[in-house]
N, C-alpha and C positions, 0 to 999 in steps of 0.2 A: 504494500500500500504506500501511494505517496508519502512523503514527509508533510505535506502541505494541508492533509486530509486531517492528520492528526493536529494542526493547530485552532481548526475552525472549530467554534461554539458548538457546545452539546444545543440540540435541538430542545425548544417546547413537545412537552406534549400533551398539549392541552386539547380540548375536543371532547365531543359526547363521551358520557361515561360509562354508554352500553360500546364505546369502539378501543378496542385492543391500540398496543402499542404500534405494533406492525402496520395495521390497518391503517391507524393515522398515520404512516407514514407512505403507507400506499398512495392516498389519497392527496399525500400531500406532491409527490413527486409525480402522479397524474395531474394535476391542479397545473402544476409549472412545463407540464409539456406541451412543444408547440403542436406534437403529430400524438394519435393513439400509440400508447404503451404497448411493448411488448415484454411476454414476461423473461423473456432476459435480461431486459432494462433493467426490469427492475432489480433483480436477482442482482446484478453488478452494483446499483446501487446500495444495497444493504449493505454487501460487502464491504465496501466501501466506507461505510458512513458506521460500522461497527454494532449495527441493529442486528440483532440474533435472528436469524431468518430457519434455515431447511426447511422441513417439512411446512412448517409454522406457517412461511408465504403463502403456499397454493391453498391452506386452510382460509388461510384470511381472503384473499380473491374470491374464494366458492362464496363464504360468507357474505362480501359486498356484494357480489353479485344475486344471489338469490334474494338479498335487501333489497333490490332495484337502485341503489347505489351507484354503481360500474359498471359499465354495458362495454360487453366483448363482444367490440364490432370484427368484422372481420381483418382489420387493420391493425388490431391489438384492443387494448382497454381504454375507457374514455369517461368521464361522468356523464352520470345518467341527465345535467342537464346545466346551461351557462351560472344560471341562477345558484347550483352548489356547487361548483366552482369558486365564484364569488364568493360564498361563503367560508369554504374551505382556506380562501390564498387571505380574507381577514383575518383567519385567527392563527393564520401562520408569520409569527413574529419576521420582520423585515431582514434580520441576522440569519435565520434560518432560512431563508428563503435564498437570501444570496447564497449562504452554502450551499444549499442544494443546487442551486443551478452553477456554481465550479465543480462540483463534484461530477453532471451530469455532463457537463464540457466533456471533461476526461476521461467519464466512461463513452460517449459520443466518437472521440478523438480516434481511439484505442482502438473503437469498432467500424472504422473505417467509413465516419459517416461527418465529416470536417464542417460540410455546412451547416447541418446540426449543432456540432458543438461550440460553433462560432454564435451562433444567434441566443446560442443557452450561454455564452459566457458573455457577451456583449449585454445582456440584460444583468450582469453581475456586475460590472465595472462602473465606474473606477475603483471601489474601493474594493478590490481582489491582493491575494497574496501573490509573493514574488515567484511560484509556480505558475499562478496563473498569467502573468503575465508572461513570461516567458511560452506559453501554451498559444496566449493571444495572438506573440510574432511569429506564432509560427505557421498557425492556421489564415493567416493572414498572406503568405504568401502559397498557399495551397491551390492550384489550379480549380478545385473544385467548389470552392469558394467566392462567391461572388464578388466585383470591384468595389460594389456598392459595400457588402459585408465589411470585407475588406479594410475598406477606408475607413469605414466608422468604427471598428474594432480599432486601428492605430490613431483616429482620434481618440477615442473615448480612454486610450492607453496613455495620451500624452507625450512628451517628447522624453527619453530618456535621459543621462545626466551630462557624460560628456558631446565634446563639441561632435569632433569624428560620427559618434552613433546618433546624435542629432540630426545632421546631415542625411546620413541613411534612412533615419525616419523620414524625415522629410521628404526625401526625395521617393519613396516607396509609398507614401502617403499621398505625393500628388499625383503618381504614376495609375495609381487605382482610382482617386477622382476621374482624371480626366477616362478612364478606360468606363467609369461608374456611368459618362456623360452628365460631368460636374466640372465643365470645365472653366467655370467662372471660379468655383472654388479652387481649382487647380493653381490657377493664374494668378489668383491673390496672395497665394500662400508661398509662391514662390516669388513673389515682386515686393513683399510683405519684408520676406530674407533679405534680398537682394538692397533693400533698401537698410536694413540694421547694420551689412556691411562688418560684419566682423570675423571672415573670413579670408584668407591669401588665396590668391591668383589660381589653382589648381580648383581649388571650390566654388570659387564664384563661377569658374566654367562650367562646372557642373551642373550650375542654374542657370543660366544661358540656354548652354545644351540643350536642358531640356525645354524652357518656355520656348527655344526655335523647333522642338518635336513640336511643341502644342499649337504654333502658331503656324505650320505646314496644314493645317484643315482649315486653316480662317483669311491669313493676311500671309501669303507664301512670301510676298515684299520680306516684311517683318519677320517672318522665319528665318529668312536669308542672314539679315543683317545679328540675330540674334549668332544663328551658327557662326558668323564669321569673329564676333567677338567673343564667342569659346574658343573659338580656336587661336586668338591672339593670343591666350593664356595656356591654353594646353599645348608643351613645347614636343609630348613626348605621351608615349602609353597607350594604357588602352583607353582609355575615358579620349583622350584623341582620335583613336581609331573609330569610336562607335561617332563622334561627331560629324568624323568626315563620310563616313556611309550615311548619316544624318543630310547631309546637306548633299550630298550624290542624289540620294532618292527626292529630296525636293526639285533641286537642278533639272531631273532627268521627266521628273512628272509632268513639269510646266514649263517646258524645251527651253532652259538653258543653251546657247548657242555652247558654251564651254562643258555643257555635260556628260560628254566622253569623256573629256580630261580629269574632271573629278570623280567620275568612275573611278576613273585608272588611279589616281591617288587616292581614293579612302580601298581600293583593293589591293595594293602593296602596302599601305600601312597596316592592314588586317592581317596579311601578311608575315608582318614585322613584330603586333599585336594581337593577336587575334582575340574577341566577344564573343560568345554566343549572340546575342541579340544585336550585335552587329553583325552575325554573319546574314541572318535574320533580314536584317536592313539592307545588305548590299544586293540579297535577291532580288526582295524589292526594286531596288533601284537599277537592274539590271532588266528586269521587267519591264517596267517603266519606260529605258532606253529601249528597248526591242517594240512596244509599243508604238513609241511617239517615230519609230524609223518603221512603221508600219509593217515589222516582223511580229506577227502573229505568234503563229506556231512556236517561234524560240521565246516568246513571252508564255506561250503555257506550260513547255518544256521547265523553262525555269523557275517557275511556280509550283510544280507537281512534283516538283523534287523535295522542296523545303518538308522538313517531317514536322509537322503542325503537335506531334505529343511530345515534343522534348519540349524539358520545361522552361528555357531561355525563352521557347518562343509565344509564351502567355502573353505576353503587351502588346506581341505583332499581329497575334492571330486572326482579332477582327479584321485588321487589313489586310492579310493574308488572304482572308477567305473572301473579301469583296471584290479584291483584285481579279482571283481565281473566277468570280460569277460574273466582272466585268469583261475578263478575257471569254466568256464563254458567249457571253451574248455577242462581243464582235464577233468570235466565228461563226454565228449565227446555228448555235447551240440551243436552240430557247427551251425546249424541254429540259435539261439536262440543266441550266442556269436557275430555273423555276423550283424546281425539286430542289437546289442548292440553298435559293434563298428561303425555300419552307423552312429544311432541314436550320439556317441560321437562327430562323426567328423562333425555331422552338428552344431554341440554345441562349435567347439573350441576357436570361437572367444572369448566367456562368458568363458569356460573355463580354458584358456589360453594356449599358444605357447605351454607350456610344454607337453601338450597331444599330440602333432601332430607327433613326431618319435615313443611315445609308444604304439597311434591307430598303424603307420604303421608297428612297429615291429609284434606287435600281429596279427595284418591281415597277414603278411606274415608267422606265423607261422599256423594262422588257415590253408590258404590255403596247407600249405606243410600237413596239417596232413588228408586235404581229394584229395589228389591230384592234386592240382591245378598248379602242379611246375610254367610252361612258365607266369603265371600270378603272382604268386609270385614273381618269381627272374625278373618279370619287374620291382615291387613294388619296390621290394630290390633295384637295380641296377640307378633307376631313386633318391630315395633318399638319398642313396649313395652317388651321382654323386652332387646333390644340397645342399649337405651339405659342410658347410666351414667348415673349419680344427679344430678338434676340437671341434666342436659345439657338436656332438652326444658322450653318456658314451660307456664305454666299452660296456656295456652288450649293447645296443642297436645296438652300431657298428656291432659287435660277430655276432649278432641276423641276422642280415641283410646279413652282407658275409658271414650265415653258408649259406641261402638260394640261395645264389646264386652257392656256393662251391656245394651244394647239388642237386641242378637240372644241372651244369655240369658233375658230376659223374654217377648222373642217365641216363644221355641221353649219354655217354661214353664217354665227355670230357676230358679225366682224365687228360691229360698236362694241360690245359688251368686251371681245378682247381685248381693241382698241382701250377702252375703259381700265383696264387690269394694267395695260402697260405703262401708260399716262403717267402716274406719281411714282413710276417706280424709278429710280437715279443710277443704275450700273456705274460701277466702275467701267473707264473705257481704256485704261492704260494696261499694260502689260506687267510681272503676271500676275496681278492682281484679278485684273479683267477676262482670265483667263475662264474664269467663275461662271460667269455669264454667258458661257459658249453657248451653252441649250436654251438660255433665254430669247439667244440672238437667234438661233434656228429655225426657232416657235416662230419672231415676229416677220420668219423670212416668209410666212405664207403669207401673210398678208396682202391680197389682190394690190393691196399700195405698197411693196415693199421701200419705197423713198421715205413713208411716214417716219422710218426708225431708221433713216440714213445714218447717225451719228456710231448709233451701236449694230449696225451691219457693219461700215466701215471697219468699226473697231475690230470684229471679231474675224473678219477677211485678211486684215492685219495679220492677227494673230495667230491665222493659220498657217503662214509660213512656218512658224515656229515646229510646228508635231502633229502627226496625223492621228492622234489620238484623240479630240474631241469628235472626231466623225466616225467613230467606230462604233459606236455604241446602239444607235439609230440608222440602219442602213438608207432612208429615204431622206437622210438630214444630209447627205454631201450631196448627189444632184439637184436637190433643191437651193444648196448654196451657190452651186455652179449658176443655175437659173438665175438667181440671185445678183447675181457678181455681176453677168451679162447685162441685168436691167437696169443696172448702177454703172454701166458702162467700165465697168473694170476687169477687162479683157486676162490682163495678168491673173488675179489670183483666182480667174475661172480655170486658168492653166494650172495654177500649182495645184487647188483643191484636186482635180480630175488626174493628176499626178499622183497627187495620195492613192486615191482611189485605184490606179491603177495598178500602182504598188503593192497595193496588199491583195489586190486579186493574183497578181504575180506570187504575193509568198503563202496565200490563202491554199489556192486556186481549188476555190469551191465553187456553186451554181450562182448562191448568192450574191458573191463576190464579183465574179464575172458579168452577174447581171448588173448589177450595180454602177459595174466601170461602165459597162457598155451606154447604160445609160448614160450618165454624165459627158459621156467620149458625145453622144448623138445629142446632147443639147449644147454642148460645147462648138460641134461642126458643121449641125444640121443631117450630120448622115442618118435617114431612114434606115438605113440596111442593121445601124449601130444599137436604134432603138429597135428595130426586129429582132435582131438576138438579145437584146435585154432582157424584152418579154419572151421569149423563148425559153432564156435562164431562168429568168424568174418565176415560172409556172412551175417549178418544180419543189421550191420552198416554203416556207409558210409567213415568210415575212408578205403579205399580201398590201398592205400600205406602199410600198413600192413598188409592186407589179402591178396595181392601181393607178400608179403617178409616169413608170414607163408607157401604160396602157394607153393615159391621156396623150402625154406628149408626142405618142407614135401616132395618133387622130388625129393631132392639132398639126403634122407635118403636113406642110406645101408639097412636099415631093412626093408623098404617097399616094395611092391610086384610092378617086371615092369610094369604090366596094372596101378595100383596106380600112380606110379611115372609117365609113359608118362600123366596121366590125371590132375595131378596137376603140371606140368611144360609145356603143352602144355595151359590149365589156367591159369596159371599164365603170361604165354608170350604174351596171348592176353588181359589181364589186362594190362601187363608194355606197351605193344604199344598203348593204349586209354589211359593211363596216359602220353602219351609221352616221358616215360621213355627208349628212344630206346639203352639205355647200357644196361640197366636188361634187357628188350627181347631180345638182343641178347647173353647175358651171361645164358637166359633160354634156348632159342634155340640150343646153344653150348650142354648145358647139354643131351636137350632132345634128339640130334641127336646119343649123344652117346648110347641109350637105344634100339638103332634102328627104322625100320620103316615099324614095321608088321601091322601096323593098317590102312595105305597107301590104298590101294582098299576101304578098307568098308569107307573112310572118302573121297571117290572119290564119292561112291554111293551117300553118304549124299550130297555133293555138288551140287547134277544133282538136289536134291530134292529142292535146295534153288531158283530156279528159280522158282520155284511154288507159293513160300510165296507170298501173296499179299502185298502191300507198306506198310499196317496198320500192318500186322507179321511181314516185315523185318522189319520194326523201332523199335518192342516190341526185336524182337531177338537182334541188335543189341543193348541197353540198359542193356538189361537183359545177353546178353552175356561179355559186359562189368564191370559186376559185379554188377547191380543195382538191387535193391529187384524187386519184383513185385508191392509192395507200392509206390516207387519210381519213376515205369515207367508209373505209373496210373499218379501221378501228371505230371510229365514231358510230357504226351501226351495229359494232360487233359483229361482222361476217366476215367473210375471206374474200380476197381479193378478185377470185374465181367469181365471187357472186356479185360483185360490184360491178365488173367485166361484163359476166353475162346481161349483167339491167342498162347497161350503158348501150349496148347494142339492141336491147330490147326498145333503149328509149332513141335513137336515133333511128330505127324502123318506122315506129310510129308519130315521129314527126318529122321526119322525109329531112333530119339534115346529115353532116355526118364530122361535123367539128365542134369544137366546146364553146369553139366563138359563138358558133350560130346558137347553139344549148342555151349560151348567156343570154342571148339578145332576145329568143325566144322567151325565157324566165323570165327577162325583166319587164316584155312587155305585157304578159300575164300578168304580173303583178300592178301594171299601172292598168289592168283596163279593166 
């Protein structure tokens, strides 16, 4: 038994005088748990606390129990009701109570169950013994343990006595803040230090260091300039090494024109040094470079390597794993991205607060990029609205009102978006402004895109820099190209379409492909470029962009009118299953001007769709929406064989024999 056990007060035992010793102390160590009892608990507890137990316990249990006392739920034992509870934890003296809950820390601890024993010891503190504190630092740095826990466990601990373990505190104390998404607290506590100044040159780095980590998700300006005055002081070591992978990974996130070269120096000082949580950091940053040079593939290589359970890499992990589902939606991954960010958000208690706006940001851009707008800009809108002032960075704010800016314009909002953008002030400078990419994306639909000349420009600018804010969103770089063209800026229609080609080069998936193709055919006019776009792109699920190739292959001069009515009557019945009802009717506009010779024979087709039996019209309608044949197999739960066979069943019976025609046939069913 501890040393520690033995110092703490003999308990009251006071309580009814029809209830045994035992009893009352069953009830009391049920009373202070925060989960049903099990009787092992408690069994370790007796032990522990030097209450005569064996046989005696399961006596007294049967007895509370057939009292109606204790109910054995199937989770363990619990009071039969809040109200004796209550009563029970009044007459349990406040000395006794905190023992009990150190002792249950330890038996907690022991049993491998840390966040347990953190929240049963955090409700003891401060005034615990010097086991228990030691107990506190320790479960405080336990993976399993959450930031929030955490933090408030080495608050509520206080700072130790000398200077050196101060520091430590300190710094492990704001490192779980800002991981908790307390990162006001974070920043205080360390600007708090900095300002009492009563530390040398090696320490004050150390605080730097870290307010430039914290200020890499807000003001990367300010990041910068923090990293670079750690590093004025740190001449040498590891606390060096981890700052210059520090400022690598910012460098290389927000294209740095220098950020190979700092690569390469925080990777020989790691070298010379080496961190765990700088090695940590240099993937990242190594990531990051592979992204922003539009290397895909060696950004997910170098991510799937990092082993996410060694325990250095607790701080990184949330970043770790967003990158991971950011790299996966550029490849246009989105199943596999979706399932990721489930899997996060059922983890964010352990991972802490800070993950919970970057899950939401990323989910809402997944959805914009396979059309899920009205679910999205719910996402957007709802955490928007629950956020206090402040609390979210630019870039996740940006992120969130492009989607909302963006499924108003689609569905032909355009005051109301217009409205949203008006009082908002972006940064327009670099890389601050860097934040605002997806803002600037959103207001590029805007049938006026000159309204927000200032922050187009800006972000056209800034796309020189790294081809990583266009990855995210496959239909957000040919629409910048469009963009760029109607702002008469011929150039960074070239570089974007550059990007773009780039990573269908190190991609080379259908997506990718389609993508460049597009931008290549709004950039040169070539029809033949936007024919294979949509060609590509029928085969993905990103369907917002095989939506946006579909129009601009209509709206070509050069393409023949049957062509054109077939890809803007397609495409009109995409934007209406997307919900996008401003592009259908900005299709519709188009297509009516083409005229409407095709009127009879898609009158015939109509008489035909009565035919379809419910098992074709579900496959047509899918399939006329834009979804493979693979696609409609899983969605209806049949094989592919049987999707196949009703496609030909439905192209019999309405005399066409392309999906074009299927579209154009559906959508005009549905408008008549």
């Amino acid at each position: 038994m501890p040393e520690a056990s033995l110092k703490r007060p003999k308990m009251s035992t006071g309580g009814s005088r029809t209830t045994s010793h035992i009893q009352r102390y069953v009830l009391r160590v049920v009373a202070l748990a925060d989960a049903p009892c099990e009787l092992w608990f408690l069994e370790k507890m007796l032990v522990r606390s030097d209450v005569a137990a064996g046989l005696a316990l399961d006596a007294a249990v049967e007895d509370l129990i057939s009292r109606g006392t204790l109910v054995d739920a199937p989770a363990g034992l619990r009071l039969a009701s809040p109200r004796l509870r209550d009563g029970v934890l009044a007459e349990t003296p406040l000395a006794t109570q905190q023992a009990l809950r150190e002792t249950a820390a330890e038996v907690l601890s022991d049993a491998g169950r840390p966040a347990q024993a953190a929240r049963q010891l955090l409700r003891a503190m401060p005034a615990v013994d010097q086991a228990a504190w030691a107990l506190a630092a320790r479960l405080a740095t336990d993976p399993a343990v959450s930031p929030t826990l955490s933090a408030d466990l080495l608050l509520a601990g206080g700072s130790p006595g000398t200077a050196e373990r101060h520091l430590d505190w300190l710094i492990a104390t704001a490192d779980n803040l800002f991981l908790a998404g307390r990162l006001a607290e974070a920043m205080r506590l360390l600007h708090t230090e900095l300002a009492v100044d009563r530390y040398g040159p090696r320490q004050r780095a150390l605080l730097l260091g870290r307010l430039g980590a914290y200020y890499a998700t807000q003001r990367p300006s300010l990041s910068m300039g923090y990293l670079e005055r750690a590093l004025e002081q740190h001449r040498s070591g590891a606390e060096r090494s981890w700052t210059l992978a520090m400022r690598a990974s910012v460098a290389a996130r927000f294209g740095y024109d220098d950020s190979g070269e700092l690569l390469a120096e925080a990777e020989s000082a790691h070298r010379a040094a080496p961190t765990a949580g700088g090695a940590v950091r240099l993937a990242l940053a190594r990531a990051a470079h592979a992204t922003g040079a539009a290397d895909l593939p060696c950004a997910a290589r170098i991510l799937r390597d990092v082993d996410t359970t060694a325990p250095a890499v607790r701080g990184q992990v949330v970043f770790l794993r967003m990158d991971r589902i950011a790299n996966q939606l550029s490849l246009g991954q989105f199943a596999d991205a979706r399932s990721a960010l489930d899997a996060v958000t059922g983890e964010i208690d352990t991972l802490g607060g800070v993950a919970r706006p970057l899950v939401t940001a990323l989910d809402c851009v997944a959805r914009l990029a396979v059309g899920e707008f009205g679910e999205a800009t719910a996402r957007a809108r709802l955490a928007l609205d629950e956020a206090e002032a402040g609390a979210l960075s630019d870039e996740i704010r940006a992120t969130l009102l492009g989607t909302v800016v963006e499924d108003l314009l689609r569905r032909g909002e355009v005051s109301m978006a217009r409205a949203l953008l008006a009082p908002e002030k972006p940064v327009l400078d670099w890389p601050d402004g860097l934040q605002w990419f997806r803002l600037g994306t959103a207001a590029a639909a805007d049938p006026e895109p000159g309204r927000h000349a200032p922050l187009l420009r800006a972000i056209l600018e800034m796309s020189n820099r790294s081809a990583a804010p266009l990855l995210l969103v496959p239909h957000h770089g040919p629409r910048l190209v469009r963009t760029a063209l109607l702002l008469g800026d011929q150039e960074h229609a070239r570089v974007l379409t550059g990007h773009l080609k780039r990573v269908a080069g190190t991609v080379n998936n259908r997506l990718w492909q389609g993508v460049a193709h597009h931008a290549d055919g709004i950039l040169t006019g070539d029809p033949a470029a936007l024919a294979t776009a949509v060609a590509r792109l029928r085969t993905t699920t990103a369907r917002p962009a095989l939506a946006d190739a579909l129009f601009d292959l209509g709206r070509s001069s050069q393409v023949s009118q049957a062509q054109a009515i077939d890809a803007l009557d397609e495409c009109a019945a995409l934007y209406a299953r997307l919900g996008a009802t401003g592009d259908h009717d900005r299709a519709r506009q188009h297509r009516s001007r083409l005229g409407d010779q095709n009127h009879s024979r898609i009158q015939v087709r109509l008489e035909g769709v009565a035919a379809l039996t419910p098992a074709e019209a579900r496959v047509a309608e899918l399939l006329a929406g834009g979804a493979t044949k693979q696609q409609a197999a899983a969605e209806l739960f049949v094989s592919f064989h049987t999707v196949d066979t009703h496609l030909r069943a439905i192209y019999a019976k309405l005399g066409i024999r392309t999906r074009v025609q299927l579209a154009r046939v559906w959508d005009a069913r549905e408008r008549s």
